[in-house]
C-alpha positions as CSV (number, residue, x, y, z in Angstrom):
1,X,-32.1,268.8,72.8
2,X,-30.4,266.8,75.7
3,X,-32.3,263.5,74.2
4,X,-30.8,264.3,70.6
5,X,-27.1,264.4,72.4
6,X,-27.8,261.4,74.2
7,X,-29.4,259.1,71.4
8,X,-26.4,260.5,69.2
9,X,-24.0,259.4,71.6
10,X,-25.6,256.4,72.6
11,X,-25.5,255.0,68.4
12,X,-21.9,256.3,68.1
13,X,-20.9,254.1,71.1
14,X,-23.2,251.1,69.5
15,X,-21.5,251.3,66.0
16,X,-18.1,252.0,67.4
17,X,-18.5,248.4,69.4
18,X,-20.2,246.6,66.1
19,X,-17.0,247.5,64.0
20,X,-14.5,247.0,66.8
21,X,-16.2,243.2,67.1
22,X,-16.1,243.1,63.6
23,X,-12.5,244.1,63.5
24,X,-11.5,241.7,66.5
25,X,-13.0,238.7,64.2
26,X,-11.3,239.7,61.3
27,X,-8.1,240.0,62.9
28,X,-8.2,236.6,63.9
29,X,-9.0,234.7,61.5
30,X,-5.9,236.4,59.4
31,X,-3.8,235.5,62.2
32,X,-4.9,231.6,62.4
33,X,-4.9,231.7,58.4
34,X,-1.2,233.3,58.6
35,X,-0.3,230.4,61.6
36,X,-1.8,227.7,59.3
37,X,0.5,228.8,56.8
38,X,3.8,229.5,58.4
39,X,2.7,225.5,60.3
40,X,2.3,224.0,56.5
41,X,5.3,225.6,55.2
42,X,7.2,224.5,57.9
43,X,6.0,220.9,57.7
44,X,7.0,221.0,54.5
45,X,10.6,222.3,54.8
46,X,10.6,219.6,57.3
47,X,9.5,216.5,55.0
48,X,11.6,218.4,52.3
49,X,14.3,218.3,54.3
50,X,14.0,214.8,55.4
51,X,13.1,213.2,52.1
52,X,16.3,214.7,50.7
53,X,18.5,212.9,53.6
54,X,16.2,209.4,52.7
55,X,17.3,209.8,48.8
56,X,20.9,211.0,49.5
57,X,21.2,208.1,51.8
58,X,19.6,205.7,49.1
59,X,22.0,207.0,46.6
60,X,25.1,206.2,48.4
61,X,23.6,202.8,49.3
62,X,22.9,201.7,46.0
63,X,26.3,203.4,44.6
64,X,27.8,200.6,47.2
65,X,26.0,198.0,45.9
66,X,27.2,198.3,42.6
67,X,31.2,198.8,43.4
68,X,30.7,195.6,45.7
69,X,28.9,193.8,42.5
70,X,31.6,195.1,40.2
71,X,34.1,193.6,42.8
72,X,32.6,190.4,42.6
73,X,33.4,187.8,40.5
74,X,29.8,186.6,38.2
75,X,28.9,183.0,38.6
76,X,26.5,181.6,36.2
77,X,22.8,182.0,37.0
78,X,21.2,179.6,38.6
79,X,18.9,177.1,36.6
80,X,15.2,178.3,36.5
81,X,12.7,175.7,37.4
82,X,10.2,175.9,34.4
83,X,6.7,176.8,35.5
84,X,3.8,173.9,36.0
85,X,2.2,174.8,32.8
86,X,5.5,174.7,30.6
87,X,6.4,171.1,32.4
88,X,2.4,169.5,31.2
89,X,2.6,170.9,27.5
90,X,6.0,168.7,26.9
91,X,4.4,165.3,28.3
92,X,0.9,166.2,26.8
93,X,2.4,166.3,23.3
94,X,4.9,162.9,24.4
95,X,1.9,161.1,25.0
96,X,-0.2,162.4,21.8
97,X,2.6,161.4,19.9
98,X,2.7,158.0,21.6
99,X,-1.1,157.6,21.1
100,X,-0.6,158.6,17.7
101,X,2.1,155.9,17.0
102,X,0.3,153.0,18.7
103,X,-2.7,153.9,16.6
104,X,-0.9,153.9,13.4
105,X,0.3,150.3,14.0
106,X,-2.4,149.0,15.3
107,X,-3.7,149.9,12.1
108,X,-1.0,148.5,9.9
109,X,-1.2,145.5,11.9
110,X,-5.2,145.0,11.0
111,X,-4.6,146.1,7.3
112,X,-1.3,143.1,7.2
113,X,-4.3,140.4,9.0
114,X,-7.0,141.5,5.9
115,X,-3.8,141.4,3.3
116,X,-3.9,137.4,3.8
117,X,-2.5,135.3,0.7
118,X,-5.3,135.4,-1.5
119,X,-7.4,133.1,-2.4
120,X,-6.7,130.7,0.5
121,X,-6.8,127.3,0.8
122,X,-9.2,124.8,3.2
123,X,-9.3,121.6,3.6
124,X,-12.9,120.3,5.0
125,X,-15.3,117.5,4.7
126,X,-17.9,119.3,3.1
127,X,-18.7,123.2,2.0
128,X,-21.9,125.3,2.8
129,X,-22.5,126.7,-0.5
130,X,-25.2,129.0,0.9
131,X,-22.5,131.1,2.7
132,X,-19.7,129.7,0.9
133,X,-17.5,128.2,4.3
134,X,-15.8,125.5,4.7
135,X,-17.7,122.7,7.2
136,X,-15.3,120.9,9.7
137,X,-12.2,122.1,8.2
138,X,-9.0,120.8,9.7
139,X,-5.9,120.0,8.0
140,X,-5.4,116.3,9.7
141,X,-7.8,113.5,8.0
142,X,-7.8,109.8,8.0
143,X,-7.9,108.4,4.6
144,X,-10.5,108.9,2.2
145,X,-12.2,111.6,0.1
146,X,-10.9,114.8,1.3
147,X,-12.5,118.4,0.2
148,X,-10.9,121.6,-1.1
149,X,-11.9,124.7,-0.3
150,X,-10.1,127.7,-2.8
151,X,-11.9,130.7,-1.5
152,X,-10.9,134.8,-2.8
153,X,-12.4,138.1,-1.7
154,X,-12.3,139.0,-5.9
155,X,-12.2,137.1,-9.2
156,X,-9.9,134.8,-9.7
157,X,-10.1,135.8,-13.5
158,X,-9.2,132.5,-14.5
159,X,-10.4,129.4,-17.0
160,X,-9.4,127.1,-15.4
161,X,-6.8,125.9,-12.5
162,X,-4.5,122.2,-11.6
163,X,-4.6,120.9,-8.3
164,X,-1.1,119.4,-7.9
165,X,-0.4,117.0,-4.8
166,X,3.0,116.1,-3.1
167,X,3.9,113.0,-0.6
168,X,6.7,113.8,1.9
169,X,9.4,110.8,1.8
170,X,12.8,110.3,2.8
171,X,13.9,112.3,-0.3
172,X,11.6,114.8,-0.3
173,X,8.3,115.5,-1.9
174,X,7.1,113.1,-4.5
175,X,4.2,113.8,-7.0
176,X,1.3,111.8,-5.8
177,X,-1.7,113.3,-7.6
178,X,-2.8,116.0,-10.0
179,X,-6.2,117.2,-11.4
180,X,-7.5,120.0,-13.6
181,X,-10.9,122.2,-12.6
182,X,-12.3,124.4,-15.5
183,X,-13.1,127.3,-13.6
184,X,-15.0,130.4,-15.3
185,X,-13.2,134.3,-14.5
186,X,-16.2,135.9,-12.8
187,X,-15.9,133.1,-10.0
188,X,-14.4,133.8,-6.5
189,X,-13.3,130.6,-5.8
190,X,-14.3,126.5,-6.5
191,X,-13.8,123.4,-4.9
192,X,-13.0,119.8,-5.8
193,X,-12.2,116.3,-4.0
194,X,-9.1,114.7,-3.6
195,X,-8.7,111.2,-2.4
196,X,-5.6,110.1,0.3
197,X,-5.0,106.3,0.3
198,X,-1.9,106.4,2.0
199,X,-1.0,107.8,5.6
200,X,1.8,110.8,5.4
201,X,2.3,114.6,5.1
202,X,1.1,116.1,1.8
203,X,1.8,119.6,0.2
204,X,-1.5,120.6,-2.2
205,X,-0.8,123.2,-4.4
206,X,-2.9,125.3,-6.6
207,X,-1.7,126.8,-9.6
208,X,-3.9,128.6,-12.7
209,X,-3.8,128.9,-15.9
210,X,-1.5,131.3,-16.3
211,X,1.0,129.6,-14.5
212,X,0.6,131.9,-10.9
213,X,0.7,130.6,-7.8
214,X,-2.9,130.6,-6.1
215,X,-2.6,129.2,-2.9
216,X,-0.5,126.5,-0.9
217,X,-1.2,124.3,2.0
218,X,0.3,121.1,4.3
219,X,-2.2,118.1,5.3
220,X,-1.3,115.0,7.3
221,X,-3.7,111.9,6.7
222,X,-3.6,109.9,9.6
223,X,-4.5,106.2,10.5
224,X,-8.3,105.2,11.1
225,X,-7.7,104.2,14.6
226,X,-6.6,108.0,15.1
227,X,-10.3,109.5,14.2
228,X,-12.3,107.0,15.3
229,X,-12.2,105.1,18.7
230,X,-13.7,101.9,19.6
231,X,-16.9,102.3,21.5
232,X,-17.3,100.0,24.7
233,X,-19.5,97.6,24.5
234,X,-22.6,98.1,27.0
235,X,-22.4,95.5,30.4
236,X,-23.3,92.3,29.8
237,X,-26.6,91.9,32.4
């Protein structure tokens, strides 16, 4: 009977210390939950507080700013320098246009050198009829047989054409000589011989058929001893 008392004693005093300890724990931890809270919302009141001083202070500063703006007088605003990019597209299309231009006249300048009076007019020695060009042209001869060279990049659609020569005098230009070629229209050009007695500047001119204006071109016949030098005779020995 004693052992009953003192095992009932002895479990009463072991779960009476279990749920004080438990107690003890609990109680803590509400009290460092309830700290943590009344230290947050204190913080906070805190930043509250000093966030709302920071904004009413930035308030009245900017509320400054702008009666000291409306009290001065505006100026203009300052030129802005254009950005890099904005200052290359300008000269890049300057100098496409500039490459554009020089092309374009180079171009009419090539199409005015192929738009030469046609046909044209050569005065020669001889003519390669193979390629059709004049051989030793030059428009200074000594007297004698001299050949002319009417050469056209199409037809001259013509039957036939009169070679008429001029001698420059005092009073102008004389008739000297004239001749007629019979020419036939599918032909691009013809040649004929003209002789030069005298020494002196000559206009040839070459008219067709239908009275047009072919071509028309100065020569200058000069004396022999002009062309052709004496040779020195080789040392006597």
């Amino acid at each position: 009977m004693l052992l009953i008392i003192i095992s009932g004693l002895v479990f009463l005093v072991g779960v009476s210390t279990f749920v004080a300890v438990l107690g003890t724990s609990f109680l803590k931890r509400c009290a460092e939950r309830s700290d943590s809270v009344l230290d947050l919302r204190s913080s906070e009141s805190e930043y509250a507080g000093r966030y709302r001083e920071e904004y009413t202070e930035r308030i009245g500063e900017e509320r400054e700013a702008v009666d000291r703006e409306a009290m001065t007088p505006q100026l203009p605003p300052p030129s802005v320098r254009p950005p890099t990019g904005s200052v290359w597209r300008p000269v890049s299309v300057t100098a496409g246009v500039v490459i554009v231009v020089a092309l374009i006249l180079l171009y009419g300048m090539g199409v005015f050198r192929q738009k030469d009076p046609e046909p044209r007019l050569y005065f020669c020695e001889n003519v390669n009829f193979e390629k059709y060009r004049p051989i030793r042209r030059s428009r200074m001869f000594t007297r004698g047989n001299v050949t002319l060279l009417v050469k056209s990049k199409s037809a001259l659609d013509l039957g036939e054409a009169s070679i008429e020569v001029y001698r420059l005098s005092e009073a102008g230009f004389d008739p000297y000589t004239s001749k007629n070629v019979h020419l036939k229209p599918q032909w691009y050009g013809f040649s004929s011989k003209v002789v030069f007695d005298r020494v002196g500047s000559y206009m040839v001119s070459v008219i067709g058929d239908d009275g047009r204006l072919l071509c028309q071109e100065n020569i200058r016949i000069v004396p022999d001893s002009f062309a052709y030098k004496p040779v020195p005779a080789p040392p006597s020995s």
